[in-house]
C-alpha positions in Angstrom: 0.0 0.0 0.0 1.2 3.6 -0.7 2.0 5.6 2.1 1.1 9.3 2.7 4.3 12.1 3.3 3.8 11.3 7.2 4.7 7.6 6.3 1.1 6.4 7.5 -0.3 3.6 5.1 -3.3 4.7 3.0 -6.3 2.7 3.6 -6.8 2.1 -0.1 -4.3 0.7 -2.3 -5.2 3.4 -5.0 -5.9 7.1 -4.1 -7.2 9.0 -6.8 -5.9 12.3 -4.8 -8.0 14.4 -6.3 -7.8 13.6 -10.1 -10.2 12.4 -12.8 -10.1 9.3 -13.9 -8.2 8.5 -17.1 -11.4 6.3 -18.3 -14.4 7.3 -16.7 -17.3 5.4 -17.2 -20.6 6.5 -18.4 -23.0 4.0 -17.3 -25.6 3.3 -20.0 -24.5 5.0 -23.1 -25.3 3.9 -26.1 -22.0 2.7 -27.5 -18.6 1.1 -25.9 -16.7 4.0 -26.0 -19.0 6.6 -24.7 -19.6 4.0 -21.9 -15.7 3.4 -21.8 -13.8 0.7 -20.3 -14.1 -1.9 -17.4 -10.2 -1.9 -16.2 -10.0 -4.0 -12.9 -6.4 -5.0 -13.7 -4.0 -4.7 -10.8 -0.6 -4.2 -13.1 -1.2 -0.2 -13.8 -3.5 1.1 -11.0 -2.8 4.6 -12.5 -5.8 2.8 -14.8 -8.2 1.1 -12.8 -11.8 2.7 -13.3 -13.4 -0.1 -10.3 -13.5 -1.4 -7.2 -12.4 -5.3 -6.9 -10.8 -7.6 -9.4 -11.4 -9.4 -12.6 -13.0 -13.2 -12.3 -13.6 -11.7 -8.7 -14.3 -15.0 -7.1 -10.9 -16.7 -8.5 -8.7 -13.4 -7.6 -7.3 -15.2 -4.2 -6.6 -18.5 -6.6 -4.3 -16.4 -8.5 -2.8 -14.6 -5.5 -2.0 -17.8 -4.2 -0.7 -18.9 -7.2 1.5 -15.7 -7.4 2.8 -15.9 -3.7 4.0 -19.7 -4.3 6.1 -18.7 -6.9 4.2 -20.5 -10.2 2.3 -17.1 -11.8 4.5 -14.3 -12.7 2.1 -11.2 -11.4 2.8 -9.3 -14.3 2.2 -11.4 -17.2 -1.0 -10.1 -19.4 -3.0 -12.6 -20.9 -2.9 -13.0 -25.1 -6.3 -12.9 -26.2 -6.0 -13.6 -29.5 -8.4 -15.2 -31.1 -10.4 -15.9 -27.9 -13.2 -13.4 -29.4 -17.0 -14.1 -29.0 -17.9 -17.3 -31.6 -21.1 -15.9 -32.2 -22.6 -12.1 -32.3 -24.7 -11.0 -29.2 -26.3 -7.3 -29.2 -26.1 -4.7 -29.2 -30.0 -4.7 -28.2 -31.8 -1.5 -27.1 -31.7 -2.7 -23.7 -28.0 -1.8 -23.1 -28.7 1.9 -23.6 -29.6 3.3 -20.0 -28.5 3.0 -16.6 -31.8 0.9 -15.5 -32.4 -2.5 -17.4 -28.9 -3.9 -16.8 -27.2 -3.0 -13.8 -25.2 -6.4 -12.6 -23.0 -7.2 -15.6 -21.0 -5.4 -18.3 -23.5 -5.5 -21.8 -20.6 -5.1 -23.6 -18.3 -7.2 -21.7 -17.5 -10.0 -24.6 -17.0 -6.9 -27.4 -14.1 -5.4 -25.6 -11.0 -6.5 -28.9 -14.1 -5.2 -31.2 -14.3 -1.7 -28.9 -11.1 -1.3 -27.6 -8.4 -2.8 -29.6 -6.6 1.1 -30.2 -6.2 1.3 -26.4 -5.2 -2.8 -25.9 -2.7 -1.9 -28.4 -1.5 0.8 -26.5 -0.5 -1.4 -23.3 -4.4 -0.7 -21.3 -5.3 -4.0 -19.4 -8.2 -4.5 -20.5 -10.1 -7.3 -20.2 -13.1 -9.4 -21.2 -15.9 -10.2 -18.4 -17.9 -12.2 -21.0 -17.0 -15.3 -22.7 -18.6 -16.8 -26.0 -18.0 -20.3 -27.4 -20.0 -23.5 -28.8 -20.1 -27.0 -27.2 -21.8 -30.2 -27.2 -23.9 -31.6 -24.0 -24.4 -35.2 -23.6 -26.8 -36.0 -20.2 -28.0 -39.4 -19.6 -31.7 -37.7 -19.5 -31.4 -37.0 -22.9 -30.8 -40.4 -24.1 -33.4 -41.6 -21.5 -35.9 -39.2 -23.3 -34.9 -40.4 -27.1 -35.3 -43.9 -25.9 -38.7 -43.1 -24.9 -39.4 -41.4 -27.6 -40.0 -37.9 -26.0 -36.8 -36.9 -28.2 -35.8 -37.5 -31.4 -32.3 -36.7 -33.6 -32.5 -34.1 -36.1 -29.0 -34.1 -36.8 -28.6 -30.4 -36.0 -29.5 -29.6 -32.5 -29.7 -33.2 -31.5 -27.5 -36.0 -33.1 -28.1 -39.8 -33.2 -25.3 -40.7 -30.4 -27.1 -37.7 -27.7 -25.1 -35.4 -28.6 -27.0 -31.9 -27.8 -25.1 -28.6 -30.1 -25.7 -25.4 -28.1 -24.0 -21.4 -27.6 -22.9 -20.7 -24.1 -21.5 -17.7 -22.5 -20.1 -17.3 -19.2 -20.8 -14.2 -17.5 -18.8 -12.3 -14.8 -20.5 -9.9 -12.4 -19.7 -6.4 -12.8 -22.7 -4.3 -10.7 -22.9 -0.6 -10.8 -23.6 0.1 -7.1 -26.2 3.2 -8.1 -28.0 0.7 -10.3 -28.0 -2.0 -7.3 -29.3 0.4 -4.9 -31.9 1.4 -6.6 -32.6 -1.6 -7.5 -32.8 -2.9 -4.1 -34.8 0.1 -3.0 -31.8 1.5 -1.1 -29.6 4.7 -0.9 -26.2 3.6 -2.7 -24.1 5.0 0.9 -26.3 2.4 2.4 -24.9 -0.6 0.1 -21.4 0.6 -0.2 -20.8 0.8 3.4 -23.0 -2.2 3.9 -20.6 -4.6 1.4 -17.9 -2.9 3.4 -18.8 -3.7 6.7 -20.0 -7.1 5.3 -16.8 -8.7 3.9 -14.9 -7.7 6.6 -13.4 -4.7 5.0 -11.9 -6.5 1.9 -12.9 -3.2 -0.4 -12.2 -0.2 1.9 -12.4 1.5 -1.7 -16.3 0.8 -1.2 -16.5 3.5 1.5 -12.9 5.7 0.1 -13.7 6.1 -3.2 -17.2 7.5 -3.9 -15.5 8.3 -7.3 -15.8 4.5 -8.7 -19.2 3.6 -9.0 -18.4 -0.1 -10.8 -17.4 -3.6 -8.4 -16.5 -6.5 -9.2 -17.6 -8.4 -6.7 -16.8 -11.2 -5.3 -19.2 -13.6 -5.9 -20.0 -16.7 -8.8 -20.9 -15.7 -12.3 -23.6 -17.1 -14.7 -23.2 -19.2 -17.5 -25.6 -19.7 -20.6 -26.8 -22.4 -22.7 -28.6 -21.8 -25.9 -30.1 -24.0 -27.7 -30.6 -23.6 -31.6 -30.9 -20.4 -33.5 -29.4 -17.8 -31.5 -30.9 -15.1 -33.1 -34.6 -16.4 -32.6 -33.9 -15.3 -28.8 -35.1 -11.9 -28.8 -37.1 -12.2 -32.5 -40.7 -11.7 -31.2 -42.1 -13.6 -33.8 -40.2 -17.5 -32.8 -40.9 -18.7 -30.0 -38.7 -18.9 -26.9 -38.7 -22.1 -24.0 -36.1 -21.1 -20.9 -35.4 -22.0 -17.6 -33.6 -20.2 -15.1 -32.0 -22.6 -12.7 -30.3 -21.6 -9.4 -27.2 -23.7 -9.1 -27.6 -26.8 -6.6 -24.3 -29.4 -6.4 -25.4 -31.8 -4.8 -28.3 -32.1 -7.1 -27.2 -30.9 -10.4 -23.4 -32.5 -10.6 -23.7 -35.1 -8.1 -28.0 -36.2 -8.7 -29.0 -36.2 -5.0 -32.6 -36.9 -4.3 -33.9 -35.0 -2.1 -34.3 -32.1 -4.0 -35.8 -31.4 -7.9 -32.9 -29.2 -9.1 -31.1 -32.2 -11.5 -34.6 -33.5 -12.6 -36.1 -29.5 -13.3 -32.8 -28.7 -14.9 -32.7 -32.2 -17.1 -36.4 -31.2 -17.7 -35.9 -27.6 -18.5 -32.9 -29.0 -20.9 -35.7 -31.4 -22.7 -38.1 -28.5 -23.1 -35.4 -26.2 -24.7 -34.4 -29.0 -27.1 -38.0 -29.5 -28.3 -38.1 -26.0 -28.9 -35.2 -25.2 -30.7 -36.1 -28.2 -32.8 -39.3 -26.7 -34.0 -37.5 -23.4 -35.2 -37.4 -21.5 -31.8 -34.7 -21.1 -29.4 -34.0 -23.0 -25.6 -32.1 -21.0 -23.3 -30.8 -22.2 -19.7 -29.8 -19.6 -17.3 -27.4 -20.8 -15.1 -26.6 -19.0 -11.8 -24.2 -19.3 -9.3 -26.1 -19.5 -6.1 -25.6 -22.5 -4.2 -28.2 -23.3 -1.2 -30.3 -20.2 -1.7 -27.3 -18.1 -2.2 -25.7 -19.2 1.6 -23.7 -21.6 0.4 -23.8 -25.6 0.7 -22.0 -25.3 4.5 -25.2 -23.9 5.3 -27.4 -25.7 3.2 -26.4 -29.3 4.8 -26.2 -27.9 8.6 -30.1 -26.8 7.9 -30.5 -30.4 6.6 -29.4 -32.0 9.7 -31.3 -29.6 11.5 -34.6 -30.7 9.3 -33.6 -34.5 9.8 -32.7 -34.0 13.5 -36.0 -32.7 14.4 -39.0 -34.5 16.2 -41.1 -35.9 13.3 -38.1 -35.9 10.9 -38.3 -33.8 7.8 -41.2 -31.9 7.1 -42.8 -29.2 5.2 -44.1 -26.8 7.8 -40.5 -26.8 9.5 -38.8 -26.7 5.6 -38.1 -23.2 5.6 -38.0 -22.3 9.3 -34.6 -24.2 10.2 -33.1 -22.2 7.3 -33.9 -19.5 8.9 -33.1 -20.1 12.2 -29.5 -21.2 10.9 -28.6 -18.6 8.3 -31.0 -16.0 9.9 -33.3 -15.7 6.3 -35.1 -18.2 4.3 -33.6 -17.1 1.0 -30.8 -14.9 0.1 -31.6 -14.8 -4.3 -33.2 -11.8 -4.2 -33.9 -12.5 -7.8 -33.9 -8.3 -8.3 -30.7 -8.3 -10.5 -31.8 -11.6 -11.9 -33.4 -10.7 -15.4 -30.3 -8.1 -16.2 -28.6 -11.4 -18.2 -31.9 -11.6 -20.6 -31.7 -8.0 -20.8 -28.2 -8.8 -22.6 -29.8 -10.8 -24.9 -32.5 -8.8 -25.9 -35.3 -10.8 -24.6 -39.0 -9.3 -24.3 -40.9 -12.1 -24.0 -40.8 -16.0 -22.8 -43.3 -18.1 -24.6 -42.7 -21.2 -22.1 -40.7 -20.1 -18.8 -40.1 -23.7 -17.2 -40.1 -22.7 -13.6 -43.2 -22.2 -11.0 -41.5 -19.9 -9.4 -42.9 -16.9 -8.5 -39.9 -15.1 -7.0 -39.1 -15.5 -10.7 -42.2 -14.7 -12.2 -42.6 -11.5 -10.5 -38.8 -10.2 -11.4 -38.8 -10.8 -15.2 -42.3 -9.3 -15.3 -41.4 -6.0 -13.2 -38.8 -6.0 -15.6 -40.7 -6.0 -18.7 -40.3 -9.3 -20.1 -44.2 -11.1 -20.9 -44.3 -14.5 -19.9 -47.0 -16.5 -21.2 -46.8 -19.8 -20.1 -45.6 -21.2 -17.0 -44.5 -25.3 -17.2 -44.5 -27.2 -13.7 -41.8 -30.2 -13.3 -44.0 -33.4 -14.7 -45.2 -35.6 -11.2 -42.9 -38.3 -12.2 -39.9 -36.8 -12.3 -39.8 -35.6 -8.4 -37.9 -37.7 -6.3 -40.0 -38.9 -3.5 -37.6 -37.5 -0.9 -38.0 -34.2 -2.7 -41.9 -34.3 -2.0 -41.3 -32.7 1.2 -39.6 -29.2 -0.5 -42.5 -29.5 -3.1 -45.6 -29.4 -0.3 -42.8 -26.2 1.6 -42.9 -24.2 -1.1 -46.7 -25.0 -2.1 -47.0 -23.6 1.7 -44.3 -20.9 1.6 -45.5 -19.1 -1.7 -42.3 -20.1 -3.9 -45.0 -20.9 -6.9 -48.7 -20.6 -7.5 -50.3 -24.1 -8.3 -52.9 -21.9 -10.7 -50.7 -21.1 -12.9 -50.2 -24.3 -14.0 -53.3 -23.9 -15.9 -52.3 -21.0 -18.0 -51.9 -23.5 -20.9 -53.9 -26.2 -20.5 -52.0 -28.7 -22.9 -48.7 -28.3 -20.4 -51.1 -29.9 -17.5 -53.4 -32.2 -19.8 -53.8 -35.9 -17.9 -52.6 -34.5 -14.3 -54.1 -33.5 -11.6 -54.2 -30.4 -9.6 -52.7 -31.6 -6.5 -49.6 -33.0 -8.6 -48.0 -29.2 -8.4 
């Protein structure tokens, strides 16, 4: 840390002392370079334009890394040919400093935007990464074995095989943004994710200059499946689910909640879509156990499996709460700022009952016009009990099951 003439240490590790910032950023402009450039790097802090580090949650890796002697702390990265496979944007959602407040819109673009300055020695660096793969889930054989699936060569070959587009997204919030949309003052929140990391950004509360952080915290990672471009065209039809990451379900298939199965499911639905000339799209966020972790998440189970009676609904919800002090820590406010990025306005199929969902896409403009419940047979039994806690809680509304009537054709009411 620099120290002041009287030798005492400053308490950030970059003082602006006074002067403007060499890139200031214009939150919401219409292009790149009006909005200027994310800099996070840590080699020329004469530069930096934001509180925190790039890939935020990996920073400490790579300190570790540098302190054992293995990464040379200076070394830039060489992104050559690492550019977006595909185009995304710019849509008329990136203009203004409301509709996407959590990630950088132009995060993916930055070679395209910046390549005079890159050329000139600025660290700049992407937040948003674009490629193509190939999924291949035992579900998805399972479902063309059974005939729910079938190849087409294109979005689903013969052997499984599933083609899709996936992006993986950094978080890069612009506190005034986040505050207001978390119905707060922005001091409030700065000093609030000050005090609340234990003072591991003292430029939160020092620097009332940078208004961009990188926080912390787990990114988000996109699957699209089919025609990319039929995401935000009105006139195809779009199938998505936005899944909330789960371990122990998702990677490692434990029963005793829905997530694998609703995610497998939700995976199906997009495959079907995309098949018939539409687009699939998964959003996948990083926010194990109701965003408090899975340390949490498993004392709360042996809590629930501890208790007189064993597991059960009524108490689902309460244990969390008596061990992390809240029931649910998603907040799904900043949520919708990723289909924002992709130009989405409406969901024809959204495969979730959830109405913390629900209610954020549609205060954020998106239409959703069907709503598609996880099919009966695909719950776990042990997962029955979260099912009947968040029937009771509120999590989803068992009505809107009946929005479409085909989706619920041949099951009964009391299956959701």
């Amino acid at each position: 840390m620099p120290r002041t003439r009287s030798g005492h240490i400053r308490l950030t590790s970059h003082s602006s002392d006074g002067k403007p910032l060499a890139f200031p950023i214009q939150w919401g402009a219409a292009t790149a370079r009006e909005r200027g450039p994310i800099i996070g790097s840590v080699l020329t802090t004469a530069n930096r334009n934001v509180i925190g580090a790039h890939g935020g949650a990996y920073s400490v890796y790579r300190a570790l890394s540098v302190s054992a002697g293995e990464l040379n702390p200076n070394i830039r990265p060489d992104l050559k040919d690492t550019g977006p496979l595909i185009e995304i944007g710019p849509h008329p959602q990136w203009v203004g400093a409301s509709k996407i407040v959590s990630l950088d819109p132009w995060g993916h673009r930055i070679q395209e935007d910046f390549r005079a300055e890159i050329e000139a020695g600025i660290d700049i660096r992407p937040t948003i990464a674009i490629t193509k793969a190939r999924l291949t889930l035992p579900e998805v054989r399972e479902a063309m074995t059974k005939g729910r699936l079938q190849e087409d060569g294109k979005v689903l070959r013969a052997n499984g095989e599933v083609a899709v587009i996936k992006a993986a997204i950094d978080p890069v919030w612009h506190l005034p943004g986040v505050a207001e949309r978390f119905g707060v003052k922005e001091t409030a929140l700065r000093r609030t994710l000050f005090e609340q990391t234990g003072g591991m950004y003292p430029e939160l509360v020092t620097r009332r200059d940078l208004h961009v952080f990188l926080p912390p915290i787990g990114g988000i990672t996109l699957y699209i499946f089919g025609d990319p471009n039929a995401i935000h065209d009105n006139s195809r039809r779009l199938t998505c689910r936005i899944h909330d990451e789960c371990n122990g379900s998702d990677v490692f298939g434990s029963d005793i909640c829905t997530c694998r199965p609703y995610l497998t499911h939700g995976i199906e639905e997009c495959i079907r879509e995309a098949q018939a000339g539409g687009a699939g799209l998964i959003v996948y966020n990083r926010k194990e156990g109701r965003a408090l972790g899975e340390v949490t998440k498993f004392l709360v189970y042996n809590a629930r499996k501890r208790q007189p009676g064993g597991d059960q609904a009524a108490t689902y919800f309460a244990r969390t709460e008596c061990v992390a002090g809240v029931q649910d820590a998603r907040f799904q406010q900043l949520m919708p700022d990723v289909l924002q990025w992709l130009g989405i306005t409406r969901i024809n199929r959204l495969v979730s009952m959830s109405n913390m969902k629900h209610d954020a896409l549609t205060a954020a403009g998106i239409q959703i016009e069907t709503r598609v419940p996880i099919p009966p047979e695909l719950v776990p039994q042990d997962a029955n009990v979260e099912i009947e806690a968040k029937k009771a809680a509120g999590y989803f509304t068992v009505e809107e099951a009946l929005l479409n009537p085909a989706d619920v054709v041949g099951r009964d009411i009391k299956d959701y």
